[in-house]
C-alpha positions as CSV (number, residue, x, y, z in Angstrom):
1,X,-146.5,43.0,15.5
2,X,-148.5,40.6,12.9
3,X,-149.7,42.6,9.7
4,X,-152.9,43.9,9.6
5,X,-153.4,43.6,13.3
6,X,-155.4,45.9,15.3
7,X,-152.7,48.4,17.3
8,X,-153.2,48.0,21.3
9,X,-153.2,51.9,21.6
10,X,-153.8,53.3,18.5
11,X,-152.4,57.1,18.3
12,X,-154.0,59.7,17.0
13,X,-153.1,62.4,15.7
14,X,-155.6,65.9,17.1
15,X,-156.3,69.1,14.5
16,X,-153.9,71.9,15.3
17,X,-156.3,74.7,16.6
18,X,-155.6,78.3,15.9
19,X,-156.5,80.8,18.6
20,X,-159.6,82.9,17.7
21,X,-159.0,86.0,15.8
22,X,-159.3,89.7,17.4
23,X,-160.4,91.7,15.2
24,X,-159.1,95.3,15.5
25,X,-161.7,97.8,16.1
26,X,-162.2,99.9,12.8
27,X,-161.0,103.6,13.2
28,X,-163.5,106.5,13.4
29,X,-162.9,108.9,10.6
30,X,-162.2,112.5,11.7
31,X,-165.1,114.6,12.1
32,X,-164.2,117.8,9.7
33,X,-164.1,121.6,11.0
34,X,-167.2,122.6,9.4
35,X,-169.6,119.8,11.2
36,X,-167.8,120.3,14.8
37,X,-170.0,122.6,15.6
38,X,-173.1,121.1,15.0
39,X,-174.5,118.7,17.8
40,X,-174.3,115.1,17.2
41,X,-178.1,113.5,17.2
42,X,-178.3,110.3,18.7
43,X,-181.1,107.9,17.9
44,X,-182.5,104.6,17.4
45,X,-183.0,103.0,13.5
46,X,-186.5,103.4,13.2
47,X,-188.9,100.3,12.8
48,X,-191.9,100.0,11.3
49,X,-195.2,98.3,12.4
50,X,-197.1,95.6,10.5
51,X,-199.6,98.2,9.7
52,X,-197.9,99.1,6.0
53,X,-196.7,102.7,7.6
54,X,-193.4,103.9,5.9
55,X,-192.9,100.7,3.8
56,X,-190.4,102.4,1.6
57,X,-187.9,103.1,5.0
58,X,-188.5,99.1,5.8
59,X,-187.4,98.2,2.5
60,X,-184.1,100.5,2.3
61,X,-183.4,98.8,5.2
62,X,-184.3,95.0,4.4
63,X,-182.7,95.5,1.2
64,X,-179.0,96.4,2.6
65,X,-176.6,93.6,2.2
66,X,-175.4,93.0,5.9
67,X,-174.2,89.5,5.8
68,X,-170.7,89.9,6.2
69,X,-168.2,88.5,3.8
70,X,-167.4,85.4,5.9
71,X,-165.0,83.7,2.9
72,X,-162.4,86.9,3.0
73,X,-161.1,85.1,6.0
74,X,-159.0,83.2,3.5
75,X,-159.2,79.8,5.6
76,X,-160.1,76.9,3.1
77,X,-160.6,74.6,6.7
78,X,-163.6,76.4,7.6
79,X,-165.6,76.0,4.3
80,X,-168.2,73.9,6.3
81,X,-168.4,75.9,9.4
82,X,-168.7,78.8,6.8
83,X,-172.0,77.6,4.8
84,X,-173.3,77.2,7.8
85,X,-173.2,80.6,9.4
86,X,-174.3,82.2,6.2
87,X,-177.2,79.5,5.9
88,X,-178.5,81.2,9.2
89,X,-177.8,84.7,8.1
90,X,-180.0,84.4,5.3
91,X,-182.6,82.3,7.6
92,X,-182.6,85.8,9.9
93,X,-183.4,88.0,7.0
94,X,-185.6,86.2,5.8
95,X,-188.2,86.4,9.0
96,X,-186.8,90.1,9.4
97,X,-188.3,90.8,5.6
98,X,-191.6,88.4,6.8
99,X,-192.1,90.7,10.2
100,X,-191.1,94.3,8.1
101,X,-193.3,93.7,5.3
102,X,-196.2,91.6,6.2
103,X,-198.7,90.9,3.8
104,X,-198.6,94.3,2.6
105,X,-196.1,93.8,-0.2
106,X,-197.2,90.6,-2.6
107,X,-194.5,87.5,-2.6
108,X,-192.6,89.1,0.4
109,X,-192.7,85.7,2.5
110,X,-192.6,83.7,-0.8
111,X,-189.4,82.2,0.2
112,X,-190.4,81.4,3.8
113,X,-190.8,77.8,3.1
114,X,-187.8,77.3,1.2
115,X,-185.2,80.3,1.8
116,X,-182.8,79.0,-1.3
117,X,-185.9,78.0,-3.3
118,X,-184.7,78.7,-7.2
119,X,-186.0,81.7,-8.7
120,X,-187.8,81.3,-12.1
121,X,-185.8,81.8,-15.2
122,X,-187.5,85.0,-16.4
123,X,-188.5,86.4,-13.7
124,X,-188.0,90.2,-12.3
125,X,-189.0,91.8,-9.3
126,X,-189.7,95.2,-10.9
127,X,-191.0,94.6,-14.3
128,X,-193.6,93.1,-15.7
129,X,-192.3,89.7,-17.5
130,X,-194.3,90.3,-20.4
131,X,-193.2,93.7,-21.0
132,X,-191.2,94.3,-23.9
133,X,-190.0,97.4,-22.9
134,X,-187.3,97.2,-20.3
135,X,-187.8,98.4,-16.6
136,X,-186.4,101.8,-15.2
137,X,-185.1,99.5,-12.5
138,X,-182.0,98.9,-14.7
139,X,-181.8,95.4,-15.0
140,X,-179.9,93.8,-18.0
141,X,-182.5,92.0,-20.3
142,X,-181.8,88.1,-21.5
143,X,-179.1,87.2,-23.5
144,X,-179.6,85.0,-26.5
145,X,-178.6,82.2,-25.0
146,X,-181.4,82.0,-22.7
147,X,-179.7,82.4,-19.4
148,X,-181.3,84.3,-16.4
149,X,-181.1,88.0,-16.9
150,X,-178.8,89.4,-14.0
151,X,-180.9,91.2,-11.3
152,X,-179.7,94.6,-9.7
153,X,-178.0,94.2,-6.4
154,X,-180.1,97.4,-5.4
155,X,-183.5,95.4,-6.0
156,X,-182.7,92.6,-3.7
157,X,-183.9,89.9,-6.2
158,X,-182.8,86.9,-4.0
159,X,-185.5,88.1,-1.6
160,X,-188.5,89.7,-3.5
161,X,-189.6,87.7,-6.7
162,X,-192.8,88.3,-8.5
163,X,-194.7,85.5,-10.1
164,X,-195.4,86.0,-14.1
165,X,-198.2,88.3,-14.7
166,X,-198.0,90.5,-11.6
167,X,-196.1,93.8,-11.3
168,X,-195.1,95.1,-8.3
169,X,-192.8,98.8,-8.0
170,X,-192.1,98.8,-3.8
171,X,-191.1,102.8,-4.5
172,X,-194.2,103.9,-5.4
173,X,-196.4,101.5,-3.1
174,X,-199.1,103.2,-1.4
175,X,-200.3,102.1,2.3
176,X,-204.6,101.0,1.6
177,X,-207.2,102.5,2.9
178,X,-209.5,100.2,3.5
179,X,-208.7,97.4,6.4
180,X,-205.9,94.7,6.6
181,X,-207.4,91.9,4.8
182,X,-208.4,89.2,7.3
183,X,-205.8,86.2,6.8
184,X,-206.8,82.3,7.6
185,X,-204.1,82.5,10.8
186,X,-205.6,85.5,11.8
187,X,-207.3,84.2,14.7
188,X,-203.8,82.3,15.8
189,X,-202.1,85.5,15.7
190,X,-204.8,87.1,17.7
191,X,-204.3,84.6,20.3
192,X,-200.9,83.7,20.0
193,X,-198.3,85.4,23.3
194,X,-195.6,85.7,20.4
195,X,-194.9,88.9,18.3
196,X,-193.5,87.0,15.6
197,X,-195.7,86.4,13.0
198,X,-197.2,83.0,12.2
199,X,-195.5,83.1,9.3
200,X,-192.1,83.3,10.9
201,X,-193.4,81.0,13.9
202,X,-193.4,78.5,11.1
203,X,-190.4,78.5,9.6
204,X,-188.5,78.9,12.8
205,X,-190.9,75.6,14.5
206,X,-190.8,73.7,11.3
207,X,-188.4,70.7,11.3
208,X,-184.9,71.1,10.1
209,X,-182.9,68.3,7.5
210,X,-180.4,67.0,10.1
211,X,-176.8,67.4,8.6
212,X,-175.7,64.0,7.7
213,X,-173.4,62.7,10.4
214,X,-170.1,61.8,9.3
215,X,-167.7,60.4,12.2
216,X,-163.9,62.4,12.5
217,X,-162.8,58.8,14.1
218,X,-161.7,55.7,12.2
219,X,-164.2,52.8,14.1
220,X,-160.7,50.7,13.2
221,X,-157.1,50.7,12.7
222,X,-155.0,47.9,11.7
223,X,-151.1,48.1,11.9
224,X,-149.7,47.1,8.4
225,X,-146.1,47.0,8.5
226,X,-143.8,47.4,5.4
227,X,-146.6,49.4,3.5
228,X,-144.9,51.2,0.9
229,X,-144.6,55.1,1.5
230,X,-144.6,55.3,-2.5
231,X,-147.1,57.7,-4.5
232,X,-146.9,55.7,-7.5
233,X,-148.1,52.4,-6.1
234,X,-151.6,51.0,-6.0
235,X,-151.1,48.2,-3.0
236,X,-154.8,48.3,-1.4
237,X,-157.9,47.1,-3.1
238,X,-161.3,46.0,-1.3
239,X,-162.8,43.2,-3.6
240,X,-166.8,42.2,-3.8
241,X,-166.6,39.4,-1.7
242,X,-165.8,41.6,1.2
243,X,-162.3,40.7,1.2
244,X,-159.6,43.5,1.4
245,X,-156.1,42.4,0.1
246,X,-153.1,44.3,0.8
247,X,-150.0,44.2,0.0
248,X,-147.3,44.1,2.1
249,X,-143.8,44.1,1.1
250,X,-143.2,40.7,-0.9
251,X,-146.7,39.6,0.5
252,X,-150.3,39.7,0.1
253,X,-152.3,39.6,3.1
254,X,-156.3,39.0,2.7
255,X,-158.5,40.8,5.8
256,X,-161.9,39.3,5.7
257,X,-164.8,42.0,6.6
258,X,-167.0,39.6,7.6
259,X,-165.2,37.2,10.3
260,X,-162.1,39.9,10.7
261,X,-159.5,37.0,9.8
262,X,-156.7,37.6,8.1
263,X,-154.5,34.7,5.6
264,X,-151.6,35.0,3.7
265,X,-152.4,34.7,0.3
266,X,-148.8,35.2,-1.1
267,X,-144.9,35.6,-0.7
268,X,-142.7,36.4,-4.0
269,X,-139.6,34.7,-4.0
270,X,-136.3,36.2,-5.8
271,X,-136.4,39.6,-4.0
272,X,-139.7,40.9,-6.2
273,X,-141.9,43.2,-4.4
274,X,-145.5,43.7,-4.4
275,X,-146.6,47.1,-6.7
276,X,-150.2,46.9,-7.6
277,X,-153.1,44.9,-7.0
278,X,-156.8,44.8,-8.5
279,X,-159.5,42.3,-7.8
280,X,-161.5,41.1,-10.5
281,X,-165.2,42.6,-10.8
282,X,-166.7,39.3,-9.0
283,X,-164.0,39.5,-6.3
284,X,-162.5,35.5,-6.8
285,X,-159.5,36.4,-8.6
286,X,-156.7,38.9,-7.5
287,X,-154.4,40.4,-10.0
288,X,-151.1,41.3,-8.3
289,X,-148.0,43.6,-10.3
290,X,-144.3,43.0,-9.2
291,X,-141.5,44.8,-9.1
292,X,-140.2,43.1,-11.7
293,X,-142.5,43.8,-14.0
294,X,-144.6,40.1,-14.1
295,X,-148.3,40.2,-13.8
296,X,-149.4,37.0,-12.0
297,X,-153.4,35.8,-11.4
298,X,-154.4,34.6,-8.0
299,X,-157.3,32.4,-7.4
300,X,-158.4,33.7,-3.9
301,X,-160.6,30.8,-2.6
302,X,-158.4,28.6,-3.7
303,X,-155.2,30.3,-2.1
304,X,-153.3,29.7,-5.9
305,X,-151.5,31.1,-8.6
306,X,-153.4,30.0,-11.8
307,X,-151.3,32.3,-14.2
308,X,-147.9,34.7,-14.8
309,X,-147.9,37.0,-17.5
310,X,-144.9,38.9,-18.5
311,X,-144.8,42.1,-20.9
312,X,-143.0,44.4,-18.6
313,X,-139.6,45.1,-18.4
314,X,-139.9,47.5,-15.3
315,X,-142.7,47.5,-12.3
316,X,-146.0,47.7,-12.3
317,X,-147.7,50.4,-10.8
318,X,-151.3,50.1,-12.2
319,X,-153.8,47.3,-12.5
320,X,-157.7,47.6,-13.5
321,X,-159.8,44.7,-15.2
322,X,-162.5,45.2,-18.0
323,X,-164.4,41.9,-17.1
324,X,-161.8,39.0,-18.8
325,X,-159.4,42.3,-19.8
326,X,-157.0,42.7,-17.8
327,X,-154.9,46.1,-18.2
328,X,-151.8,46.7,-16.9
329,X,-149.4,50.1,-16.5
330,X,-145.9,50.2,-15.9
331,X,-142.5,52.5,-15.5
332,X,-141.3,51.2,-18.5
333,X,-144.2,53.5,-20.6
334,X,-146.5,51.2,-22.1
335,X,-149.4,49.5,-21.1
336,X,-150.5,46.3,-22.0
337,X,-153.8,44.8,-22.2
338,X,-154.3,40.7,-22.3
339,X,-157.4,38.7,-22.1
340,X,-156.9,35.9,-19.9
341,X,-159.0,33.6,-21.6
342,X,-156.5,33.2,-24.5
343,X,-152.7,31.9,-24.3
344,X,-151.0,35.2,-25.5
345,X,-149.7,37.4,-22.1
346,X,-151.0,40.3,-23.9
347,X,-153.1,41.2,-26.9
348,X,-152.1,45.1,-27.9
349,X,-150.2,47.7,-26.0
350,X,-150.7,51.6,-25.7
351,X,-147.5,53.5,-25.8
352,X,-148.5,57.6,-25.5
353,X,-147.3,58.1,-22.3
354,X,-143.9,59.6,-21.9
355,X,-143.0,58.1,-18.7
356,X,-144.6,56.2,-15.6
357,X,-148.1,54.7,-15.8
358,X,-149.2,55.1,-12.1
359,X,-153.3,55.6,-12.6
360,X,-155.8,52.7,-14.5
361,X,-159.3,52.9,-14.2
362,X,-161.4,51.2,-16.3
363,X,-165.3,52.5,-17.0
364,X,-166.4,48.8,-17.4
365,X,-170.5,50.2,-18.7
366,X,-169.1,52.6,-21.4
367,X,-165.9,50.0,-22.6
368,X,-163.5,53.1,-21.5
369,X,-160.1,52.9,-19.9
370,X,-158.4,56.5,-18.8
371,X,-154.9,56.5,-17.8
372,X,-152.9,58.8,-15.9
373,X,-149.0,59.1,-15.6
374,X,-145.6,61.0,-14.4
375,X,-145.7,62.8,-17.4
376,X,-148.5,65.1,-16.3
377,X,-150.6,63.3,-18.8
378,X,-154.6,61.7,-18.9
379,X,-155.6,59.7,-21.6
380,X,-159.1,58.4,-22.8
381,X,-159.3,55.0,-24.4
382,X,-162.0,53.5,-26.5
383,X,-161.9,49.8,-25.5
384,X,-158.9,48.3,-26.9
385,X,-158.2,50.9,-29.8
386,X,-154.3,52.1,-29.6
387,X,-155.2,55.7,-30.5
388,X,-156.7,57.8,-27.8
389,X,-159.7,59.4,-27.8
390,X,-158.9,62.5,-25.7
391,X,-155.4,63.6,-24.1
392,X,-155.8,65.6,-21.3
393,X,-152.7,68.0,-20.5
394,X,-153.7,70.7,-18.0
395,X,-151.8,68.9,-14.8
396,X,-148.8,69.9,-13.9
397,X,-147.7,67.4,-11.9
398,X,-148.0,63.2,-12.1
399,X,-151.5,62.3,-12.0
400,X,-152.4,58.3,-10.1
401,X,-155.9,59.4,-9.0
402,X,-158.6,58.6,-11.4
403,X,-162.2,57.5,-11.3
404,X,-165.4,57.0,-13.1
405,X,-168.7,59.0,-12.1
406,X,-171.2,56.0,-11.8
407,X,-174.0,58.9,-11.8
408,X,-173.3,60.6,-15.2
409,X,-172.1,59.1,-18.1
410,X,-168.3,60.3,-19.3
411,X,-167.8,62.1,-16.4
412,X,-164.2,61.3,-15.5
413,X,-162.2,63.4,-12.3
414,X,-158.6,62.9,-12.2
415,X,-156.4,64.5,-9.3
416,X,-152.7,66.0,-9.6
417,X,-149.7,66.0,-7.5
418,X,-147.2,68.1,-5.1
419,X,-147.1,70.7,-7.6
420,X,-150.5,70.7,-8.9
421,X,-152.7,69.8,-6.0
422,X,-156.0,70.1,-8.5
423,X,-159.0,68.2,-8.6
424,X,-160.3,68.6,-12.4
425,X,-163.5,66.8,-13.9
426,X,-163.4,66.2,-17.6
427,X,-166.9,65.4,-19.9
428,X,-165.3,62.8,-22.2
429,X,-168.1,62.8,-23.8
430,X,-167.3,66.5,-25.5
431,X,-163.6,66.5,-24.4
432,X,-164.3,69.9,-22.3
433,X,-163.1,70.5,-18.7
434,X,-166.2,71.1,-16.3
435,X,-164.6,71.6,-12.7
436,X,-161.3,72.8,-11.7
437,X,-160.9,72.8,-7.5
438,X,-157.5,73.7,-6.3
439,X,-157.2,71.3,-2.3
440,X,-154.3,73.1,-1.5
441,X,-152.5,69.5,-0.9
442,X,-151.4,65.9,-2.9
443,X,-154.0,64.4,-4.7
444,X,-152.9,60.8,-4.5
445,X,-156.3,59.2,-4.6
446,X,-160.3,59.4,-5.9
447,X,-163.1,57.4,-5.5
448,X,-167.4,58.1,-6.1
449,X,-169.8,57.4,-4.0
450,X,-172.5,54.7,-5.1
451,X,-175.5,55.6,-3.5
452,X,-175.4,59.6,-3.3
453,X,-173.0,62.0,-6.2
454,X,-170.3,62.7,-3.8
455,X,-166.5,62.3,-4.3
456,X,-163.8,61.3,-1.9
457,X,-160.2,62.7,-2.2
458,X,-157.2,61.3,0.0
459,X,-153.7,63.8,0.2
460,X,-150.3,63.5,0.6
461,X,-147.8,66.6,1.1
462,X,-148.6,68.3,3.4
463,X,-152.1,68.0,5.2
464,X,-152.6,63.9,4.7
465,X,-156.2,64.4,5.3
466,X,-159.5,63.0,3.3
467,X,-161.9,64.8,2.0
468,X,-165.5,63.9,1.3
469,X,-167.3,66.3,-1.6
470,X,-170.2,67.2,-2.9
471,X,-170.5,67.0,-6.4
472,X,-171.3,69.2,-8.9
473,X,-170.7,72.2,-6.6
474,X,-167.5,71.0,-5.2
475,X,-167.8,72.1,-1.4
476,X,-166.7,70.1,1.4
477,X,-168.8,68.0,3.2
478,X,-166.1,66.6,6.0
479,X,-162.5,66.9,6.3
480,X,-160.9,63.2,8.4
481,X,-157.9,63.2,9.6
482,X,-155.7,60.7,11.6
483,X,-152.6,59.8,9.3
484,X,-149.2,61.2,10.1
485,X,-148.1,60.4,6.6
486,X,-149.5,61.0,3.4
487,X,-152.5,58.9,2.6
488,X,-151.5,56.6,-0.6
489,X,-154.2,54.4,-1.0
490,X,-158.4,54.2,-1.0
491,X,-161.0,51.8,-1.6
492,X,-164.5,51.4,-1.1
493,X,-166.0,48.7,0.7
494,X,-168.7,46.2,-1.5
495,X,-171.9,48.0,0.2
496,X,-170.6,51.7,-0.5
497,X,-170.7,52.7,3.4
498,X,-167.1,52.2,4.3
499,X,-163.5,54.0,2.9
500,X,-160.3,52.2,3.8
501,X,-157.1,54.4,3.4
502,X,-153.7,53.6,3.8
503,X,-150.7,55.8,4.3
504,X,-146.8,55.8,4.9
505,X,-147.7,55.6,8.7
506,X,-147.8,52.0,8.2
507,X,-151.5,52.1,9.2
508,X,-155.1,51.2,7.7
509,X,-157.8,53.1,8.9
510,X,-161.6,52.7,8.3
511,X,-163.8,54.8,7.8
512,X,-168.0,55.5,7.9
513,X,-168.3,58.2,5.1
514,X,-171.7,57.1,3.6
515,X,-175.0,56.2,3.7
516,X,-176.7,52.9,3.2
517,X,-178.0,53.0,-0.8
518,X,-181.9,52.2,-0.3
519,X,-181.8,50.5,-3.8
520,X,-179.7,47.9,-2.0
521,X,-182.4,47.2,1.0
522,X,-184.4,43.9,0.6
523,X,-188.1,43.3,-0.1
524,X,-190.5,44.2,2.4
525,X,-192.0,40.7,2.5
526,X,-192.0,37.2,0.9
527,X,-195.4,38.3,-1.8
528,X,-192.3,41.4,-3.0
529,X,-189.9,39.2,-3.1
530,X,-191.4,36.8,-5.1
531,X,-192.9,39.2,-7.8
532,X,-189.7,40.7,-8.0
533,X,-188.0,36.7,-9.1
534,X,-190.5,36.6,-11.9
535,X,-188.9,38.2,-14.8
């Protein structure tokens, strides 16, 4: 079958499925000798009315946590599935407090709207915020670092929050006297056939976000024979002309997204393989990394090699360009950057790593390069300085996938191997380590999202899956899967929609992960478009 070719029957690989768990009923305790002889009582939980009668019984049983504790089922696969139970277990209380409490008890629907709205920093639901003296509700007070003081559990400050200036003590609340006050959707509630509360009828009526889509299915797979099942090789790269090149063997093969052709842009001669690739930032030129260690320059509309660079005495596993700086890293150690416009093959070389270079990315608006290696090593570079900025040693295993936040500056994520399997996010900026998520599986690639601050992982040993987070809280968004082999390579396509992996399986699969950036859409009309020319 021709590379790059789409497969007559594509196979496809389904999710194993565990059965459902029983849980075991939980054993009664033994009733002791002393209380056998009393009669059991049997009886309903009593409910109050809206009419404020026994408030205090309503709250004690509001205020009991009875969510259960969904994460102690210990499966990291069901993160999403997770969130979203627990996202309509807090929903539920929510109208339960609204329908126990009313209007009686100030703020009790405040979070109707918006059930994870963000409490205020000083707030406290049984003291008065301008009270020096603390509460006899026990709450901690602020620390000097200006941090939210730490509500007690027993208060239920996730639920009930008071608004600066007001006070409010639900233990020593007394039902009024005088009349309910007459509310503005009084007269719905009189009329309306529901006993819910208009309150509740709103949040329960009011239109939901819809969870963003993301399809489990590849829309395409293309065979691509003699793809290297190798975790040190970078041999996919999706340029911005909307060309993907791949390499395949001793050849490069160029897939163009927009007609779905695909040429032969080269085939090394005396036994050299293909190791790396990188298109330049325009997407004309194509960088390619042999096995034995030459760099050569290919002019892709042309279909020609304008220049070979040597350097490297061993492969080269690791290509990214700085605009005319083109850096390469190798198995021999070192890597060496050259500028293309001058007649030298390289201009300085960095030799602090202690073995393979298998990770380049270069942060082309900050003038940064970070490099990653077999020696369980990151580095920081400061343009084309020799000494390193920062050295980042917490892997534990060989680190290829890195990559740049475009969203925050210094933000850098690098991703470990078999034995590390972490994701870790680094501010360069201060040097200091700001997320450390453990996938449970290969890191072997990472890639940002464009248009929204989300993250895309792809694994190797031993789920080969991808998996699209959210960033800065690190959950899961989606979880694809498809390869039977671990998933080497990742790119992103020029508009920021599309992920194309490729894995030992000898397959390329793509994949519609995100959404369309709205910075990217055209005018509206021709009067937009021509204000926006005149600059």
């Amino acid at each position: 079958m021709a590379p790059l070719e789409t497969p007559k029957s594509p196979s496809r690989s389904t999710r194993n499925i565990d059965p459902p768990r029983v849980d075991e009923a939980p054993s009664l305790p033994s009733m002791s000798p002393r209380r056998r002889t009393q009669k059991p009582i049997f009886s309903d939980r009593y409910i109050p009315n809206r009419t404020g009668v026994d408030l205090q019984a309503a709250f004690s049983l509001s205020s009991q946590e009875v969510l259960p504790d969904l994460r102690r089922r210990g499966d990291a696969d069901n993160e999403i599935q997770i969130r979203k139970e627990e996202e309509a277990n807090r929903t539920f209380s929510t109208v339960l407090k609204a329908e126990l409490f009313g209007d009686n008890v100030p703020m009790a629907t405040a979070n109707l709207a918006s059930p994870r709205a963000k409490k205020p920093p000083s707030s406290n639901s049984l003291s008065d915020p301008d009270s020096s003296t603390p509460s006899n509700s026990g709450s901690a007070p602020s620390s000097s670092n200006g941090r939210d003081r730490t509500p007690p559990r027993s208060a239920n400050h996730d639920d009930i929050t008071s608004t600066p200036r007001q006070s409010t003590n639900l233990f020593t609340y007394q039902s009024p006297k005088k009349s309910r006050p007459i509310s503005r959707d009084l007269q719905n509630e009189l009329y309306s056939l529901s006993p819910v509360r208009q309150d509740s009828q709103k949040l329960l009526l009011s239109p939901q976000k819809k969870p963003r889509n993301i399809s489990k299915v590849p829309y395409r797979v293309l065979d691509a024979p003699e793809l290297s099942d190798d975790f040190y090789l970078n041999l996919v790269d999706w340029g911005q002309q909307d060309i993907l090149a791949v390499g395949l063997g001793d050849s490069v093969y160029l897939w163009d997204g927009a007609t779905q052709s695909v040429d032969r842009l080269c085939n090394l001669s005396n036994k050299d393989k293909v190791t790396s690739i990188n298109w330049i930032g325009s997407g004309t030129h194509l960088a390619i990394g042999t096995s034995q260690g030459l760099v050569e320059i290919w002019d892709a509309t042309k279909m020609k090699c304008v220049r070979t660079m040597t350097g490297h005495s061993l492969r080269v596993s690791s290509l990214s360009w700085n605009e005319h700086i083109l850096s390469s890293g190798s198995r021999d150690r070192s890597i060496l950057n050259r500028d293309v416009r001058v007649e030298s093959h390289y201009i300085n070389k960095f030799e602090h790593h202690k073995s393979e270079v298998c990770g380049l990315r270069w942060n082309v608006d900050e003038n940064k390069l970070a490099s990653g290696g077999n020696d369980n090593r990151v580095f920081v570079w400061d343009g084309l300085n020799t000494t390193p900025v920062h050295e980042f040693s917490e892997h534990v295993a060989a680190v290829k996938a890195l990559a740049w936040s475009p969203h925050q500056r210094g933000i850098l994520a690098s991703g470990g191997g078999t034995t590390d399997k972490t994701i870790k996010v680094w501010n360069t900026l201060t040097g200091s380590k700001v997320q450390d998520v453990n996938t449970g599986s290969q890191v072997c690639n990472l890639i940002w999202s464009r248009s929204s601050n989300e993250l895309v992982s792809t694994h190797g040993y031993s789920r080969y899956q991808i998996v699209v987070w959210k960033y800065p809280s690190m959950q899961q968004i989606a979880q694809l899967t498809g390869h039977t082999s671990r998933v080497h390579y990742l790119s992103l396509s020029p508009d920021g929609e599309t992920i194309v992996t490729g894995a030992g399986d000898e397959t390329l699969r793509f994949w519609n992960v995100f959404e369309k950036n709205r910075n990217d859409e055209p005018p509206s009309s021709v009067l937009l478009d021509a204000f926006s020319q005149l600059r």
